[in-house]
N, C-alpha and C positions, 0 to 999 in steps of 0.2 A: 518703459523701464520696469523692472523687475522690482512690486514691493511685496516681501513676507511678511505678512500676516504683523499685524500690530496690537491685536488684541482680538478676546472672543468676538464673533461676529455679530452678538448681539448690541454692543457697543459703536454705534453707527458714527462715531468720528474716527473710529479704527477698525472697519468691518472688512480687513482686506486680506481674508484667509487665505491664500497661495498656497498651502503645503505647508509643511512641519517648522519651517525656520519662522522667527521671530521679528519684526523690529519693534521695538519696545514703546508703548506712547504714554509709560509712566511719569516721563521730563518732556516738557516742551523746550525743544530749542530755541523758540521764540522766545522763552520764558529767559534766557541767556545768552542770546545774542550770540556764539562763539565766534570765534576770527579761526581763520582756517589758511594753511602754507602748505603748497604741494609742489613737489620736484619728483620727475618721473615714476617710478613706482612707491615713491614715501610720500604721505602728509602729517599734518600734527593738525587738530584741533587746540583753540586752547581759549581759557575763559578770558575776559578784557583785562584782566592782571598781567595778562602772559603766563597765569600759574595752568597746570594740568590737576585736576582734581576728581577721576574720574569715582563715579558711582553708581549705583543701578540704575540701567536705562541711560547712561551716560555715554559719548561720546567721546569725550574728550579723551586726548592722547597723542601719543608719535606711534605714527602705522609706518610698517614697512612688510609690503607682498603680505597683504591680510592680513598679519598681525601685530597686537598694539604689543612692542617694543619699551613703552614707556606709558606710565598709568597713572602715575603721580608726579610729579615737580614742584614743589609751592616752595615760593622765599616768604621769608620775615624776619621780622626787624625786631631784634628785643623779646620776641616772641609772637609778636604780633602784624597782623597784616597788615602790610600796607594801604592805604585811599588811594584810590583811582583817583587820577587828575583825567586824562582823555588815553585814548586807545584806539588805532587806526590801522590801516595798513597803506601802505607807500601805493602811490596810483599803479607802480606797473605790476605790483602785487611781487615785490622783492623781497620785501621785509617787513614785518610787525613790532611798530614803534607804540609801545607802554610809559606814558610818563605818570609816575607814581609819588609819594607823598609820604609824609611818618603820622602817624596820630597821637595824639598826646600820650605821651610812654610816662611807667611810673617802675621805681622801683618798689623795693621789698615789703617796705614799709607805708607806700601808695602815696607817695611824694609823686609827685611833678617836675621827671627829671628832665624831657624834651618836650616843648608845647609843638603843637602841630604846625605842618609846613614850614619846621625849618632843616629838613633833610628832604632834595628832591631826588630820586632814580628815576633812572631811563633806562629804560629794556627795550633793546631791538633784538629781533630772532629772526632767525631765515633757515631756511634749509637747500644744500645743496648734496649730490651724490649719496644719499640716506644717511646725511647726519644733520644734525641740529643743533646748530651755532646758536650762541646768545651773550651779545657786549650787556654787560650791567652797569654803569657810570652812575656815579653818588657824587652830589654836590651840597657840603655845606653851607648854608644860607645863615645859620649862629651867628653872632658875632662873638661866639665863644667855642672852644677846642670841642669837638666829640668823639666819645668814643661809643663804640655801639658795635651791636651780635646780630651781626647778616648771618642767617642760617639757611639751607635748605635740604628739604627732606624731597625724598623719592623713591619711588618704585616698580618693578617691571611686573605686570599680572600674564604675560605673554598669550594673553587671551586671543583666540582666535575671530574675523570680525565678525562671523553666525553668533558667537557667543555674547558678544559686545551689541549684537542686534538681538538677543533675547534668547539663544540656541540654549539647551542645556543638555551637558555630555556625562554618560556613566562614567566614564572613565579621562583623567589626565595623562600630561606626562608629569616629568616631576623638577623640580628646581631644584638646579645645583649650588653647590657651598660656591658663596661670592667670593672675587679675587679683591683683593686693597693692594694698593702701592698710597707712596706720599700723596702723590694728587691725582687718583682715578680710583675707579670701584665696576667690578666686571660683573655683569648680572645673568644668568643663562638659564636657559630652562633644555630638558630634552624631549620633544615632544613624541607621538606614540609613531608618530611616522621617522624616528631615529634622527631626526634632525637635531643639532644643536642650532640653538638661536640666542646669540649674547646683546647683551646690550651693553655699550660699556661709556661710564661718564669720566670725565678729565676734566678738571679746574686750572685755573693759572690768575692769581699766584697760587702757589700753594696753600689748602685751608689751615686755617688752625688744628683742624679737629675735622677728622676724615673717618666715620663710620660704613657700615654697610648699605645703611639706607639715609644716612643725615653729613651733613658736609657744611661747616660753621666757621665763619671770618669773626676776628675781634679786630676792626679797622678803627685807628684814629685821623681824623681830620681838623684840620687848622680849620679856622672860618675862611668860607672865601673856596678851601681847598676839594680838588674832584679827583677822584681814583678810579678805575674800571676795574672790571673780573671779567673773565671771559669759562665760560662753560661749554664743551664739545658732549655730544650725547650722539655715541655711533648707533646705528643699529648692524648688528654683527661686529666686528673689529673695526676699531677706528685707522685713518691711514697711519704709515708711522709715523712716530713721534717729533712732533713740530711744536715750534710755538705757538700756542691757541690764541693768541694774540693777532699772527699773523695769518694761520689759517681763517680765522674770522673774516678779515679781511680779504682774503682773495677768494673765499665764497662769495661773498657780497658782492665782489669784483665780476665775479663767473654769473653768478645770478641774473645782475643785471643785464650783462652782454647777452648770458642765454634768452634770458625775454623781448633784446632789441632784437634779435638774428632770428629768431621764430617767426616774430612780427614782421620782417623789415619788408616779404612780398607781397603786403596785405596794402591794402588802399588805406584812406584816412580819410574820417567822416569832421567835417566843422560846421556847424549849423548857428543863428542867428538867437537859439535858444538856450543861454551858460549849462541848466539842469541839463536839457538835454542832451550838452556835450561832456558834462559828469557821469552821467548815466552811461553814454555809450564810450565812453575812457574807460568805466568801469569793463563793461560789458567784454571787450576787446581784451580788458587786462586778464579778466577772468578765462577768457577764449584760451589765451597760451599757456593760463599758469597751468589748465587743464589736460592741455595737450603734452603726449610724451612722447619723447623721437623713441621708435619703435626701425626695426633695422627698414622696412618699408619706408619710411617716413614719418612727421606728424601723427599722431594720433590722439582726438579727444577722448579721455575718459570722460565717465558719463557724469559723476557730482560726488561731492563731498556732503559727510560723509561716508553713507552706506554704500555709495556705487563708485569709489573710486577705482575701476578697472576697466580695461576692454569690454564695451555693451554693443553689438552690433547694431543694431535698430538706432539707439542713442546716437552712437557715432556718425550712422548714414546719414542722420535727417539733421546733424548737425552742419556736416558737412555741404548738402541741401542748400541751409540756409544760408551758407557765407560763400556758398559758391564765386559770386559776382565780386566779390571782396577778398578773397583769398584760395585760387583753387588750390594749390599745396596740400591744404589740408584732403581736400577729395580725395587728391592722387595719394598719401598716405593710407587714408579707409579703403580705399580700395584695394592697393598692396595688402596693409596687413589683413583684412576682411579674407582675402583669396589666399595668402601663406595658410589660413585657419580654417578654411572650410570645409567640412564634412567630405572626406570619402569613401564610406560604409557605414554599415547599419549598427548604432549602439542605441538597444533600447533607452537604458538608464540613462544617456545624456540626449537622448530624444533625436538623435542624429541617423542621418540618409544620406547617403551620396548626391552630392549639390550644395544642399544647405549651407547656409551664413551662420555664421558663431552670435548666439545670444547672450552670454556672459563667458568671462573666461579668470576663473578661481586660482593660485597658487597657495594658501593659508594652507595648515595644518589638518582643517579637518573634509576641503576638499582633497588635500591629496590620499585622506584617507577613504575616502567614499561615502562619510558620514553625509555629505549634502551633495550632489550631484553635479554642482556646477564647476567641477573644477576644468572641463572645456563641454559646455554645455549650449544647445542647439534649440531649445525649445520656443521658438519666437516663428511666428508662420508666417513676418512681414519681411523680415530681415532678408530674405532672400529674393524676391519682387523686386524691395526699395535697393538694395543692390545694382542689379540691373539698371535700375532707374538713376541711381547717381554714374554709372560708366556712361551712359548715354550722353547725361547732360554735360557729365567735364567734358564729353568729346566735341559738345557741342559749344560750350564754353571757350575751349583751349586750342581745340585741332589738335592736342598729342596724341597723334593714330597711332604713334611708336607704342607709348602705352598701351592704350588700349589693345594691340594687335597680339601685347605679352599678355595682357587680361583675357583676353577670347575663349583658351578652353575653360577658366572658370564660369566667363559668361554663360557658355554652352553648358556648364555644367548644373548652374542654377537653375536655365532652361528648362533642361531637362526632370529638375525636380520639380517644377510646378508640375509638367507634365504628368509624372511617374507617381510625385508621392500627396502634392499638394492636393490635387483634386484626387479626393479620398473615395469618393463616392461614384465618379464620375460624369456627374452632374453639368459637368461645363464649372462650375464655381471651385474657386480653392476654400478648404477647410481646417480646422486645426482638431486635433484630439491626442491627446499626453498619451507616451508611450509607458509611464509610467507614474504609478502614484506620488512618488517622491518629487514630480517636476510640476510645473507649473500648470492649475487648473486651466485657465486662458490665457492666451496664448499670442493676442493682438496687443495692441499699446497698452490699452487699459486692462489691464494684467491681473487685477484683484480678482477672487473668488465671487464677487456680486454684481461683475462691473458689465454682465449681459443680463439682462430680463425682459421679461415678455412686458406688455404694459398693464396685466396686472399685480407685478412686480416678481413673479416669479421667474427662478433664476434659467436659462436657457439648458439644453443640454445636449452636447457634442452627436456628433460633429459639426462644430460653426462656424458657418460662412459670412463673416467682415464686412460689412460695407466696403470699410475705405482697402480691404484688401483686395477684391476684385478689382477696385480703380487702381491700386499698384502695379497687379498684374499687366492688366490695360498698358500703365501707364511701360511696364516691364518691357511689355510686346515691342511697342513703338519706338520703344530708346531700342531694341535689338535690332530694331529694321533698318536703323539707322544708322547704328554701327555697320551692320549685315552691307549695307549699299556704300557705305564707303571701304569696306574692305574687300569690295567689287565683288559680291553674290548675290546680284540684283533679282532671283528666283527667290532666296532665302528670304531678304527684305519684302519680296513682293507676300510673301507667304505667313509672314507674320505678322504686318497691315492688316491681311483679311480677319488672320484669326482675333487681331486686336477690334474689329470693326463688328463680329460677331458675335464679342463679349459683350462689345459696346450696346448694342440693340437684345441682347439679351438679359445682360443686366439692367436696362430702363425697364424692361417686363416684371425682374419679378423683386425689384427693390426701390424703383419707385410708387410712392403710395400718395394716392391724390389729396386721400384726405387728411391728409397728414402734413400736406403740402412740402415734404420732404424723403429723404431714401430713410429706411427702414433701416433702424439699428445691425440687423444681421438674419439669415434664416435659420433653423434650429435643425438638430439630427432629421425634422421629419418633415423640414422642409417650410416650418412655419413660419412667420415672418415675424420678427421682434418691432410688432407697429410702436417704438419708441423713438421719441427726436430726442437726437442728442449730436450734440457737437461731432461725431465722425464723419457723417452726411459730408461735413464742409470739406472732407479728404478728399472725395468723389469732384469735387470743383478744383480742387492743389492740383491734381494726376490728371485730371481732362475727360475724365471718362465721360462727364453728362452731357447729355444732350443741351445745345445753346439756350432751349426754348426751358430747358427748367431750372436755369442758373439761377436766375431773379424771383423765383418763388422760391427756392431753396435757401437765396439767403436771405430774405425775409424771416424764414423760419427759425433762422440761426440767429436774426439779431434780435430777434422776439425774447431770445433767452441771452438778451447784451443785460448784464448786471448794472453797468455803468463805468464797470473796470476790464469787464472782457465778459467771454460769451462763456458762457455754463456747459462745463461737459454730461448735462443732460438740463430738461428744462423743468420750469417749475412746475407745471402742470403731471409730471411724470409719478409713478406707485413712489419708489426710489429715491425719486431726490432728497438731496439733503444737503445744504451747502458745505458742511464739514467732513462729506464722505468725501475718500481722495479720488473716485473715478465717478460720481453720483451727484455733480451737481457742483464740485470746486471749479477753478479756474485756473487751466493752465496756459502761461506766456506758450509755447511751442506749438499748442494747439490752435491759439489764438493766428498766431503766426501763418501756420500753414493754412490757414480757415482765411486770413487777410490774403496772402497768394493767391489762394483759390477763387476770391472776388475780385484781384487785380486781372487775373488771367481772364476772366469773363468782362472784363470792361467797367466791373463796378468801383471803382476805386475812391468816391466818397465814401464808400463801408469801409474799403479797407483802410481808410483813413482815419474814419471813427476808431475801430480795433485799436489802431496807433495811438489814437489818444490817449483811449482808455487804459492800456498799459503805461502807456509814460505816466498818467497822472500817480495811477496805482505806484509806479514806481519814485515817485516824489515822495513817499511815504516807508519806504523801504528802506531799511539800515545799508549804506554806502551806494544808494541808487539803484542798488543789483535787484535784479528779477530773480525770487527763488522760483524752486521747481513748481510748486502752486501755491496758491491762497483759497480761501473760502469762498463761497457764491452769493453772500449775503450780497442782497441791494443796496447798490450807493446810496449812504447819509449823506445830507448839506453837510460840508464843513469836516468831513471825517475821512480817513482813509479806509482802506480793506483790512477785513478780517485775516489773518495771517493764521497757515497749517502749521499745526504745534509741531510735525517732523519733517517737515519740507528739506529738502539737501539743498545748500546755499554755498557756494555755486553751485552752478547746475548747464552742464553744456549746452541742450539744446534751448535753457532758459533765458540762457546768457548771450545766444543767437540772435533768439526773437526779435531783439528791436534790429539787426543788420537782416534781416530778409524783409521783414515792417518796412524799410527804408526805400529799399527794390521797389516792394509793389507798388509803393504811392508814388514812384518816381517812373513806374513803366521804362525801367531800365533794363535793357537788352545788348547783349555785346556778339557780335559775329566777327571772329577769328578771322575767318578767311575773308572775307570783304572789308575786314579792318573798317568796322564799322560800328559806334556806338549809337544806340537809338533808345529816345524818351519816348513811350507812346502816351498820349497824352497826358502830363505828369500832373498829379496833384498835393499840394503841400498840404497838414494837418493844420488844424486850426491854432498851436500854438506855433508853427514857424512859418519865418518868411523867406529867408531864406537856405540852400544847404550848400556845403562845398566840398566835391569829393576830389581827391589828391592821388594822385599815383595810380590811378587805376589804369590796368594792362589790359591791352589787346594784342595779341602774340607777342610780338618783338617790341613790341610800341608803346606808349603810355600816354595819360593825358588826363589833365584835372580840368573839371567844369564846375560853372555855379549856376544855379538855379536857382531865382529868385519870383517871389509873389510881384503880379502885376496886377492892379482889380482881380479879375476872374481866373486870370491865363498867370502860367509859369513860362519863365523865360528864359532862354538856356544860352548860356554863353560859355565860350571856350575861353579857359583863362591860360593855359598852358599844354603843346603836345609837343611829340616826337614823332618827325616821321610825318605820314597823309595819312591820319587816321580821320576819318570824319566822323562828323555831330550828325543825327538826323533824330530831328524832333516831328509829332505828330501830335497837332493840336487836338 
C-alpha cells in the first residue's frame, strides 16, 4: 500500500519519502486510540468521547469521497467535558457506543453545583448512506431535579485528505455564508474544481440556541428521568426532512442487515480458544465494514484512515487471503479491478494498456491534478497478482461463466507484463515511475528506502522484485489454467513452458547461497540487493522456488521471527530499524502470506508458529484487531509489541491475516468439481485444540467440520453436510 512520505528522511521512524504528498507523524494514533465507522465511500474517525477534534497531523473527522466533511463536533456539559466511562464499538462494527459521565460542575462563584457521576450519557453513532447519525440519552442518577447546558460546537475545514495527511496547497476554494433554520446549520465550501460540498447538521428536539458553528440544550430532568437528542450530519444534503429520531433508527436497522447480508456467504470460524474467537469476530467484522458494494460487487478498501479507497494490490491480496472463506469478495476485485484497468498510455498516472489500478482518488485536489492519483496505476504487482486471484477463484469456485467475461482483461494484463513490465528485456519484470510526481517504488514496500543494497545504499531503477517474478510465475500458471479449461490447450501448454523458464531462471540469478535466501531484488545494472528480508517468503506463497530451497529459505525467515512475527528485513541488515515502516517492522499480511508460503511447502509447524505470534501480539491490541503493522523490536517476558505511531487500524489485508493463518495450518483445500474438501496434513497452533468451521461452500453444497487435537494428530470429523460432498484428510 501506498505510504507518503511522513517526515524528512533523516527521521528513521518516518523515512518513507514516496513523492510530494505528506502523512504527518506529528500525533501518534496510538497515542489515542481513535474508533473509526465506515459505510461505502464515508467514514468518521473519532476520539473515545465520540467527540471529532481534529488538529495538526490529526485525523479525526467524517470523510466522504476524500474529503473531511466535518472536523470538529465536541459536546459538553455546563462547559465542560464530559469523563469517559468505557467506549467501544458493537462486534459487527454497526455502531460506536460512548458511555460518558459529568465531572464535578461548579457554578459562577466555584460552588459545587453537580458532584460527579450523577448525570450518565450515552452516545451511539453510526453511519449509513454518508450521513452520520448520533442518539445522545441522558439519565439522571440525582436524587434531585437538574438542570444543565448540553452544548455542541462544530465545524467543517472541507480539507482535502492529501491535506489532512500533510499536503499543503497555494491556493483554496472558499467557504460559503452558512444557511440556519430552527434546527439545522448548512456548511459548504466551493472548491477550485467548482464543486460545491455541504455539509449540513439537523438536531431534534429543537436547540435552544442554534448558531453557525455552536447548537446548545437547556434540559431539565426529574431524578430517575432519561431524555435523548438525536443529531443528523449529512455530507452534501441530507435526505428530506424526517424525524431524526426515526431516521436514526432505520439506519441502525439498515446497518445492521447490511453487515448481516455482506457476511451471510462467508463460512464461520469457532475455535476452542474465547481470544481467539474475539480476535477473529473482530477480524471478520472489520473485513465487511471495509468492504463497499461497488456496481461489480464487494469490494475491500484498503484501511482507515489514509487508504480508505480502492487500492489494487491491497484488495487482490486481500481477497487472496479469504478466498477459502468467502469467495464474493474475489469475484467483486476482479469485476471492479477489470471495469478500471488501464487502456492507454498516461504518463502522469503511470498507466499502459493492461495494467491494474493502484489507488483510485475522487477528493478535490486529485481531481484537480494537484496529486496524481485520482485513477492512478503505478504499482508493478497489481497486475501479476491479478492474474493470480482469477486463477485461484476459478479454481476455488468453478465459475468459468466469470471468468470467460474476465478473459480479455486477463489477456490484457498478459500482455502487459509482456509489452511493458519487462522494461529491459531481461526475462524479469521491472518497475521505473513514468513520472516524478508518482511513486519512487513501486512493489508492496512502497517507501523511498524500502530497497537497498546491503551496504544500505538505496537501489536504483529499474528494479526487479523478488516476490514479483514469483507473481508473474505465479500469473503464468493461473492463465494456463484458465487457458486449458476454456479449451486452448496450445495457449495453456505455452505458458507452462514460459512459467517453467522463469522458474529455473530466476533460481539463477536471485537465489543467493550465501545468504541462504532470494535476494531482495536486482538493481538498473543488474546487481543483486544481497539483502534478507521478509519478500523472499513471496517466492514460497506464488510457488515459484524450487522444493529443495524451501527449508533453507525459511530458516532464513524465521531467523528474523521477533517473537511476534517476522521482520520485513533482518536485524543483521545496513537499514534495519524496528520502527522504519518497510525496514524491519512487522507486518500481519506479510506474515500471512510468508505462513502460506510454508504451509504450501509442507512446513506447517512454521506456519503455525507465524500463527502464534500474531495472535499473541494480537492479545495486546486495542479490540483484538491486527493493525497494519507494529514495530520489530524483540519480544520481552511479560510484554506486548511495540506499536507504529501511524499504522491504519483497520486495515484490509491486516484484518485478513489470521483467516488465511487458519488455512495454512489446517492444509485446507476445496475442489469444486470433485466436491471435494481435503486437510493435508493439518496442524493446530499451540494455543488451540480445537477449530470448527460452519457453512463452508463447495459449489452448490456446504458442510461444517471440526478438527480437533489428538496427542500429535488432528482429527477431522464431519459435523454437518449437504449433498456428497466428502472429507479427505492426509495425515
Amino acid at each position: 500500500m501506498t505510504i507518503l512520505s511522513k517526515a524528512p528522511a533523516e527521521a528513521e521512524i518516518a523515512a518513507l519519502d514516496a513523492g510530494p504528498i505528506l502523512v504527518p507523524a506529528e500525533t501518534s494514533l496510538q497515542e489515542h486510540r481513535p474508533r473509526a465507522l465506515k459505510h461505502g465511500d464515508t467514514f468518521a474517525v473519532y476520539d473515545h468521547n465520540g467527540d471529532i477534534l481534529a488538529g495538526a497531523g490529526s485525523p479525526e473527522g467524517l470523510f466522504h469521497a476524500d474529503t473531511r466533511y466535518l472536523s470538529r463536533l465536541q459536546l459538553s456539559i455546563n462547559n465542560a467535558r464530559p469523563m469517559l466511562l468505557s467506549s467501544g464499538l458493537r462486534d459487527d462494527n454497526a455502531a460506536l457506543i460512548c458511555d460518558l459521565s459529568n465531572p464535578d460542575l461548579y457554578d459562577s462563584a466555584g460552588r459545587c453545583v453537580l458532584k460527579h457521576d450523577q448525570l450518565h450519557i450515552r452516545r451511539v453513532r453510526l453511519l449509513w448512506d454518508a450521513v452520520a447519525y448520533e442518539r445522545i440519552a441522558l439519565k439522571n442518577f440525582d436524587q434531585a431535579p437538574l438542570r444543565i447546558r448540553l452544548a455542541f460546537t462544530f465545524a467543517a475545514d472541507f480539507a482535502d485528505i492529501f491535506e489532512v495527511r500533510g499536503a499543503t496547497r497555494a491556493r483554496r476554494g472558499r467557504h460559503e455564508q452558512e444557511k440556519l433554520s430552527a434546527d439545522s446549520v448548512t456548511l459548504a465550501y466551493t472548491g477550485l474544481d467548482d464543486r460545491l460540498r455541504e455539509t449540513q447538521l439537523r438536531f431534534e428536539p429543537t436547540p435552544t440556541t442554534l448558531k453557525s458553528h455552536f447548537a446548545e440544550y437547556v434540559i431539565d430532568l426529574a431524578p430517575g428521568e432519561t431524555k435523548a437528542l438525536f443529531v443528523e450530519v449529512g455530507c452534501d444534503p441530507l435526505p428530506p426532512v424526517q424525524s431524526a429520531r426515526r431516521a436514526f433508527f432505520r439506519a441502525f436497522v439498515n446497518a445492521r442487515r447490511s453487515l448481516r447480508a455482506s457476511s451471510s456467504q462467508a463460512a464461520s470460524i469457532d475455535t476452542s480458544n474465547e481470544i481467539l474467537n474475539e480476535a477473529v469476530r473482530r477480524s471478520v467484522s472489520d473485513l465487511y465494514m471495509l468492504c463497499t458494494q461497488t456496481p461489480e460487487g464487494l469490494f475491500p478498501y484498503a484501511g482507515i484512515p489514509w487508504f480508505s479507497t480502492a487500492f489494487g494490490r491491497d484488495s487482490i491480496i486481500t481477497a487472496l487471503q479469504t478466498l477459502w472463506f468467502d469467495p464474493s469478495i474475489a469475484r467483486g476485485v476482479l469485476g471492479h479491478l477489470a471495469a478500471n484497468q488501464a487502456t492507454e498510455i498516461d504518463l502522469q498516472a503511470d498507466a499502459e494498456p493492461g495494467k491494474i489500478l493502484h489507488e483510485l482518488r475522487r477528493g478535490e485536489m486529485a481531481e484537480l491534478g494537484e496529486v496524481p492519483f485520482r485513477r492512478y496505476y503505478g504499482s508493478v504487482d497489481s497486475t501479476p497478482l491479478f492474474v493470480m486471484l482469477a486463477g485461484a477463484y476459478l479454481e476455488r469456485t468453478d465459475d468459468i461463466k466469470t471468468l470467460r467475461g474476465l478473459w480479455p482483461n486477463i489477456e490484457a494484463a498478459l500482455t502487459w507484463i509482456d509489452e511493458y513490465g519487462d522494461r529491459d528485456r531481461d526475462g524479469f519484470v521491472e518497475y521505473f515511475r513514468q513520472t516524478d510526481e508518482g511513486l519512487a517504488n513501486q512493489g508492496w514496500k512502497d517507501s523511498q528506502d524500502s530497497i537497498s543494497h546491503a551496504d544500505g545504499a538505496l537501489a536504483q531503477g529499474p528494479i526487479a522484485l523478488v516476490e514479483v517474478q514469483a507473481y508473474v510465475y505465479a500469473a503464468w500458471r493461473a492463465a494456463a489454467n484458465i487457458s486449458r479449461r476454456l479449451g486452448d490447450d496450445t495457449r495453456a501448454k505455452h505458458l507452462d513452458t514460459r512459467a517453467e523458464a522463469l522458474r529455473r531462471r530466476f533460481d539463477t540469478h536471485f537465489y543467493d547461497e550465501a545468504l541462504g535466501t532470494y535476494v531482495l531484488a536486482l538493481d538498473g545494472e543488474k546487481r543483486p540487493c544481497r539483502v534478507r528480508s521478509s519478500n523472499a517468503g513471496h517466492a514460497l506463497f506464488a510457488g515459484i522456488a524450487f522444493p529443495e530451497r524451501a527449508a533453507t529459505v525459511a530458516n532464513t525467515l524465521m531467523a528474523s521471527f521477533s517473537g511476534f512475527g517476522i521482520r520485513t528485513l533482518a536485524t543483521s541488515e545496513a537499514r534495519y530499524n524496528p520502527m522504519s515502516y518497510h525496514n524491519g517492522s512487522i507486518w500481519p499480511h506479510d506474515n500471512a502470506l510468508i505462513a502460506a508460503g510454508f504451509a504450501r511447502y509442507g512446513l506447517r509447524p512454521q506456519a503455525a508458529r507465524i500463527f502464534e505470534g500474531l495472535f499473541e501480539a494480537s492479545t495486546y491490541m486495542d479490540l483484538r484487531r491486527l493493525p497494519e503493522l507494529f514495530c520489530g523490536f524483540p519480544r520481552q517476558r511479560g510484554a506486548g509489541p511495540v506499536f507504529y505511531p501511524v499504522a491504519c487500524s483497520p486495515q484490509a489485508w491486516a484484518t485478513a491475516a489470521p483467516i488465511l493463518m487458519m488455512q495454512s495450518c489446517l492444509g485446507l483445500r476445496i475442489d469444486p468439481r470433485g466436491k471435494r474438501v481435503s486437510f493435508d496434513r493439518p496442524t493446530l497452533p499451540s494455543f488451540l485444540d480445537e477449530v470448527v468451521v460452519r457453512g463452508l461452500s463447495v459449489a452448490d453444497e456446504s458442510v461444517d467440520v471440526s478438527l480437533m487435537r489428538s496427542g500429535q494428530d488432528v482429527l477431522v470429523q464431519v459435523i454437518r453436510r449437504s449433498g456428497d460432498c466428502e472429507i479427505v484428510t492426509t495425515a
